[in-house]
C-alpha positions, 0 to 999 in steps of 0.5 A, spaced: 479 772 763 485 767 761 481 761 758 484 759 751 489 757 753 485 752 758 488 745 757 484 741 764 482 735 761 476 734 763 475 728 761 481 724 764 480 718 759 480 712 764 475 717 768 471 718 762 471 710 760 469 707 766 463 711 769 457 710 766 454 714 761 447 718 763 446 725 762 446 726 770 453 724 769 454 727 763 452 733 767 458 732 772 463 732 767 461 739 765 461 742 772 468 738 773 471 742 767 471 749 770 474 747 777 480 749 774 477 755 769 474 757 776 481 758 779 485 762 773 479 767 772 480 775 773 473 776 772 469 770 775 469 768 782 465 763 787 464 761 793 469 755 793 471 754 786 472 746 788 464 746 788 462 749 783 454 749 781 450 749 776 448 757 777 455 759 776 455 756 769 450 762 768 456 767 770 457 770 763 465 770 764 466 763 762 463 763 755 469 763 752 471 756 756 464 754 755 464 755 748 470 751 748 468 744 752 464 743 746 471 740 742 475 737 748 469 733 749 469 730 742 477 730 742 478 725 748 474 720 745 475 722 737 482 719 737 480 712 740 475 711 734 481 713 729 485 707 733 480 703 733 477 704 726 484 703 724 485 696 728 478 694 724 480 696 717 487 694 713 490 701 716 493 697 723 492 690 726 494 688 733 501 686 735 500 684 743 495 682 746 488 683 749 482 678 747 478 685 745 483 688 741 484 682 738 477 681 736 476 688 733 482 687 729 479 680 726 472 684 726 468 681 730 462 686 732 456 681 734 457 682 742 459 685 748 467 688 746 470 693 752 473 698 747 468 699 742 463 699 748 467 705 751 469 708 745 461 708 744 460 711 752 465 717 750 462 720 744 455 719 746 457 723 753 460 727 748 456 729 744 450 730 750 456 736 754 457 739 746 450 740 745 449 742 753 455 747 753 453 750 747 445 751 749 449 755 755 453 759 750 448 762 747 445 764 753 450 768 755 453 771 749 449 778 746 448 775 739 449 768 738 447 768 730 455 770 730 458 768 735 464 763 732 463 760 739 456 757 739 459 756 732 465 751 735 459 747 739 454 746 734 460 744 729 463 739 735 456 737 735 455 734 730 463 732 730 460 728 735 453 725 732 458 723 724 463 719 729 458 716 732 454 714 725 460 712 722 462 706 727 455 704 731 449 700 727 444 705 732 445 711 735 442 715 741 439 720 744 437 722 752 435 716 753 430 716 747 429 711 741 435 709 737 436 712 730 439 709 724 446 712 723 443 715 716 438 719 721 444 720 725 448 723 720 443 728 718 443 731 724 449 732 723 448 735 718 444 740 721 448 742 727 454 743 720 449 747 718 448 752 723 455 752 725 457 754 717 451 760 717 454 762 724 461 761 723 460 766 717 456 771 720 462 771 726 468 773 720 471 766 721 471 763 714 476 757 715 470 754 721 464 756 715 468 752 710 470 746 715 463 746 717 461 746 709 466 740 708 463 736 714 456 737 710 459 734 704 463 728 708 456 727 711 452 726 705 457 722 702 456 717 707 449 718 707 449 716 699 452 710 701 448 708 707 442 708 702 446 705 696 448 699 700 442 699 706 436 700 702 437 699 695 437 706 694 443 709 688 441 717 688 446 720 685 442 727 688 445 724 694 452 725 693 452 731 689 449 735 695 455 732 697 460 735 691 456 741 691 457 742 699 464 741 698 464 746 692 462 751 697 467 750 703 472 750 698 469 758 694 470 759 703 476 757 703 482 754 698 486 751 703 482 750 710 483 745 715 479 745 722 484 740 728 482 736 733 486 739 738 491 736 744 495 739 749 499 736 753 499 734 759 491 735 759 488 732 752 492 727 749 493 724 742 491 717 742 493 715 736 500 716 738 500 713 745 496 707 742 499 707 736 508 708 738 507 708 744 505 702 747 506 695 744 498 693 743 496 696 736 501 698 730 500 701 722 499 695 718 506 694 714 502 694 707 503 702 707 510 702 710 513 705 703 507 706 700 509 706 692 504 712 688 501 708 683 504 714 678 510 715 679 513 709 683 516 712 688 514 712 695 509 715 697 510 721 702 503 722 705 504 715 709 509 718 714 512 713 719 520 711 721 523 705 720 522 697 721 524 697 728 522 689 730 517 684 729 511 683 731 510 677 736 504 676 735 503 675 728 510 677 726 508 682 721 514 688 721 513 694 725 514 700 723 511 707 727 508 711 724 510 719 724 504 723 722 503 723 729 510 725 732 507 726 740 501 726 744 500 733 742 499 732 735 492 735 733 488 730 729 485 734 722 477 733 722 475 737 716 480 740 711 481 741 705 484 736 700 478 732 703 474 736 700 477 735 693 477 728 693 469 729 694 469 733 688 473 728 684 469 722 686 462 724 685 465 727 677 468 720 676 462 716 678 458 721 674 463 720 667 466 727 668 473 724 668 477 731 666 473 734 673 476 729 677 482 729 674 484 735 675 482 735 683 486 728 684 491 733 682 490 738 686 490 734 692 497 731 689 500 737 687 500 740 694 505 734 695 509 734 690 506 729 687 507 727 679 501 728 675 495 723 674 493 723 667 487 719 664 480 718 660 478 712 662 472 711 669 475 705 671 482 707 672 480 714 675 476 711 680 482 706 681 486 711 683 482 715 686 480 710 692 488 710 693 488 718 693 483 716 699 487 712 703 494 715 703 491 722 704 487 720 709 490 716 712 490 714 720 484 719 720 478 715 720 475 714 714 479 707 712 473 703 715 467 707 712 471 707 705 472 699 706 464 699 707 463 703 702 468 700 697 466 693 699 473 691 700 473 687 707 480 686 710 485 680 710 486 680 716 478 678 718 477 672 720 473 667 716 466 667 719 467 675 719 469 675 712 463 671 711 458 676 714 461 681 709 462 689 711 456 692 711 456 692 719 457 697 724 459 696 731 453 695 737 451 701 742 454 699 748 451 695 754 449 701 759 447 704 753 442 698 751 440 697 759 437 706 758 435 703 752 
């Protein structure tokens, strides 16, 4: 049977943007994923594979494409939220024009918003197909405690659960009562969980240590959402997170797990939005990026040369190359964000030659001079910068902006008034299920 290669996008992005999210229609974009898996597979046949039913999905013959959806689903809605988590933070701004993208860019979150209320529909749908692929998965393989395909679905899973914790003040489920992104992410937290156990039982150690690193990055965010929602300092908090990131590293020193892309079905958003078209653009702050250790420019902010003037706002725009074409793959789970956790709960804890010398190892692996120092401001200074260019068009800049409490200049005034502890709300078929 010939699935891996599948690359029918089954979420067709305008499709998927515009239909109502509800779990009947969740549903229908699972059973649409296989009309074409239907065709290519020896082993597995129906009646008429342009209707496929819900029995057919029991046909073991396509565990393999089902414990792939999982991931399609959470990557054609990941790379929107890494556009407009961008556009909200200091990362990009908005160089044409379009009311709703410019609000996001000036950080108006209080009402309806097309982007971020399609961006809320796509991962929720996505997590519902994530969690249903993989409840079936596990009823067709022989021993799903070590099947690295029912550990690929919980790890999406969960991808899809931290997504949506990140960007949205509320989160649900089914229908069901809305929880708090904190609560959110320990979900998330459960399905790494059982992906890093299962995905170790299966042999796969660079999915074990992904998963370990998801946890870590997932306790991070919890420690600050406590700190700035409740009042709640628990440094126990983050170093459940360092101690996370120290297990996926012990798995595996130089891991990374990708959202992937594959043209001409699944593409990469950031490059179509970002290069592509003329509606969202790097912010030039980052375009020749100087390392504050060296001077020199930093490699790590990857982009080409100034190509015009933005005729919105007439800022330079430069395009960025990280993401050289729609099928670049996103990473989501790697190994130098790994160390970066590790540093930043041993700066925050006076541990300044731990810290030290995890910066260094993410800066080494580019070549980068040598960052030495005893003082806890200065290490925590940099290693905020180490955050921002390392991860850098990932989708961690709007969360780090919280965290950090630094609110964007391009804001407008009344938003930077209502400060940035504020997350976008569900969106409005979502409040009308509610």
């Amino acid at each position: 049977m010939k699935t891996e290669s599948f690359q029918f996008d089954f979420l067709k992005r305008k499709k998927m943007k515009n239909e109502k999210r509800t779990k009947q229609f969740s549903f229908a974009l699972l059973i649409c994923a296989f009309v074409m898996v239907a065709i290519s597979c020896e082993d597995f046949e129906v009646d008429n594979p342009t209707n496929i039913l819900d029995a057919d999905l029991s046909d073991g013959g396509l565990a393999t494409a089902l414990g792939n959806t999982p991931e399609v689903a959470v990557a054609a809605a990941l790379d929107d939220a890494v556009v407009w988590s961008a556009a909200c933070s200091d990362e990009g701004f908005l160089s044409g024009s379009g009311t709703f993208r410019i609000m996001i860019d000036e950080g108006y979150m209080d009402g309806y918003n097309q982007q971020y209320d399609n961006l809320y529909n796509a991962l929720a749908s996505a997590r519902w197909i994530a969690d249903d692929a993989t409840d079936r998965v596990k009823a067709l393989v022989s021993n799903a405690n070590s099947d690295v395909r029912v550990a690929n679905g919980y790890f999406w899973g969960g991808m899809a659960r931290m997504t949506l914790a990140d960007h949205f003040e509320q989160v649900v489920y089914d229908g069901g009562a809305p929880v708090t992104p904190i609560q959110a992410m320990k979900d998330a937290i459960a399905k790494f969980e059982s992906a890093a156990t299962i995905a170790a039982a299966a042999g796969n150690t660079s999915l074990a240590a992904a998963s370990h690193g998801a946890i870590a990055r997932a306790h991070r965010a919890i420690y600050w959402d406590e700190k700035h929602t409740n009042s709640n300092d628990d440094m126990a908090t983050f170093k459940k997170a360092s101690d996370a990131a120290k297990a996926a590293l012990a798995v595996s020193s130089n891991y990374v797990e990708y959202a992937n892309y594959n043209p001409p079905g699944a593409t990469n958003f950031v490059y179509a939005s970002v290069n592509a078209s003329r509606y969202n653009r790097m912010d030039p702050k980052y375009a020749y990026m100087k390392d504050p250790v060296s001077g020199e420019t930093d490699p790590r902010i990857k982009h080409g040369p100034k190509v015009n003037n933005s005729p919105r706002t007439g800022d330079p725009v430069y395009l960025i190359t990280k993401y050289p074409n729609e099928g670049a793959d996103i990473p989501v789970s790697r190994a130098d964000e790994a160390r970066l956790i590790i540093a930043e709960y041993a700066a925050m804890t006076n541990d300044l030659a731990t810290a030290v010398s995890y910066i260094n190892e993410v800066r080494a692996d580019d070549g980068l001079a040598v960052f030495s120092s005893t003082d806890q401001a200065e290490v925590i200074t940099q290693l905020k910068y180490e955050r921002s260019v390392e991860l850098w068009y990932e989708g961690r800049r709007w969360q780090d902006m919280r965290y950090y409490e630094i609110i964007p200049d391009r804001w407008a005034q009344v938003n930077k008034t209502k400060g940035i502890h504020r997350r976008w709300p569900v969106s409005q078929r979502e409040k009308d299920n509610m």
